[in-house]
MIKEVEX-649212 format. One line per 5 residues: their letters; for each residue x, y, z of C-alpha. Coordinates in steps of 0.001 Angstrom, whole numbers. Layout:
BEGIN
a	X/Y/Z  ...
//
This chain:
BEGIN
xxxxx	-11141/-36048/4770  -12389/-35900/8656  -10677/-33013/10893  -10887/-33880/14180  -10585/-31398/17026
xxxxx	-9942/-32096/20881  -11343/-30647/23611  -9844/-31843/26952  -10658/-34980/27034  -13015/-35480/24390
xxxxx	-12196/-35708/20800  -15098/-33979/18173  -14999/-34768/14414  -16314/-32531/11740  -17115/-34224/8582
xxxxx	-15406/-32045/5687  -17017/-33691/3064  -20935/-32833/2062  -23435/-35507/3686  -24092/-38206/1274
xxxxx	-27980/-38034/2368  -30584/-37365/-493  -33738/-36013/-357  -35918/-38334/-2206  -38098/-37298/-5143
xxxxx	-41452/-36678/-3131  -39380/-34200/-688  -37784/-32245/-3798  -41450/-32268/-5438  -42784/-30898/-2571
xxxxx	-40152/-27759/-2158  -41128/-27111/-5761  -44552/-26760/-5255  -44180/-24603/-2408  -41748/-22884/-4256
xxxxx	-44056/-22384/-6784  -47184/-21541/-4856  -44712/-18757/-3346  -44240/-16946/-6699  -47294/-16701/-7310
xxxxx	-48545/-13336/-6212  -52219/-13265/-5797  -54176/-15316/-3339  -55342/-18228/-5259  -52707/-20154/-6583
xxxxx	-53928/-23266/-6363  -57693/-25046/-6146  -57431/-25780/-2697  -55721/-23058/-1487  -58540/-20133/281
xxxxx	-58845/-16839/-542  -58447/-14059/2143  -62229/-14393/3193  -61739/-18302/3806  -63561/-19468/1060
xxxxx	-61927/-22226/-826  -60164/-21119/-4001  -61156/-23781/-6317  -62198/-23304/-9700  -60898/-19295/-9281
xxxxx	-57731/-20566/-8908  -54872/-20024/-11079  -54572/-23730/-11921  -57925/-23898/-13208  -57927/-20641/-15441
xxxxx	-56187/-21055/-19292  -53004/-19243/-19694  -50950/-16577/-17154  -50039/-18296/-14416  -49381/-22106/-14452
xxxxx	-48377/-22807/-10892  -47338/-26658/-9879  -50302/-27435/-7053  -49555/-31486/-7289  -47218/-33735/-7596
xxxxx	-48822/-34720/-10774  -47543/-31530/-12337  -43438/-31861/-11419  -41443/-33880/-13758  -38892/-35884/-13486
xxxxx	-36851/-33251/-15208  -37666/-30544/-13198  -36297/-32392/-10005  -33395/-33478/-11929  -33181/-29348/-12670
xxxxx	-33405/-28802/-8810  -30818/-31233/-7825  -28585/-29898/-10420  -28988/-26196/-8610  -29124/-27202/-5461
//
């Protein structure tokens, strides 16, 4: 369904339906991991992150220590079921 709206002499159309554009998997991988590295609330989520002194996070990170935290640094670590999960929400 299109609604179209006129203006003097020029006609506008508004598309009522969503866009049929897709993000592709690497873009939805991507928001995850930023998603991720955003919960996490200390300043080393991820090895190459850097701490607040500049140094470079890596083998403090969260990623690299056993249990807590398990945030998703690469695209290595999203699976294809957690970006069907995200298109599903979003």
């Amino acid at each position: 369904m299109r609604v179209c709206a006129i203006l003097g002499a020029s006609a506008i159309f508004f598309a009522a339906e969503p866009a049929l554009s897709r993000e592709s998997d690497a873009q939805i991988k991507q928001k995850i991991i930023r998603q991720s590295i955003q919960g996490y609330p200390g300043n080393c989520p991820c090895p190459y992150n850097t701490d607040l002194a500049g140094r470079s996070c890596g083998r403090r990170s969260a990623y690299t220590r056993p249990g807590g935290y398990s945030p998703k640094c690469y695209e290595s670590d999203v699976s294809a079921s957690d970006v069907r999960a995200y298109r599903d929400v979003h």
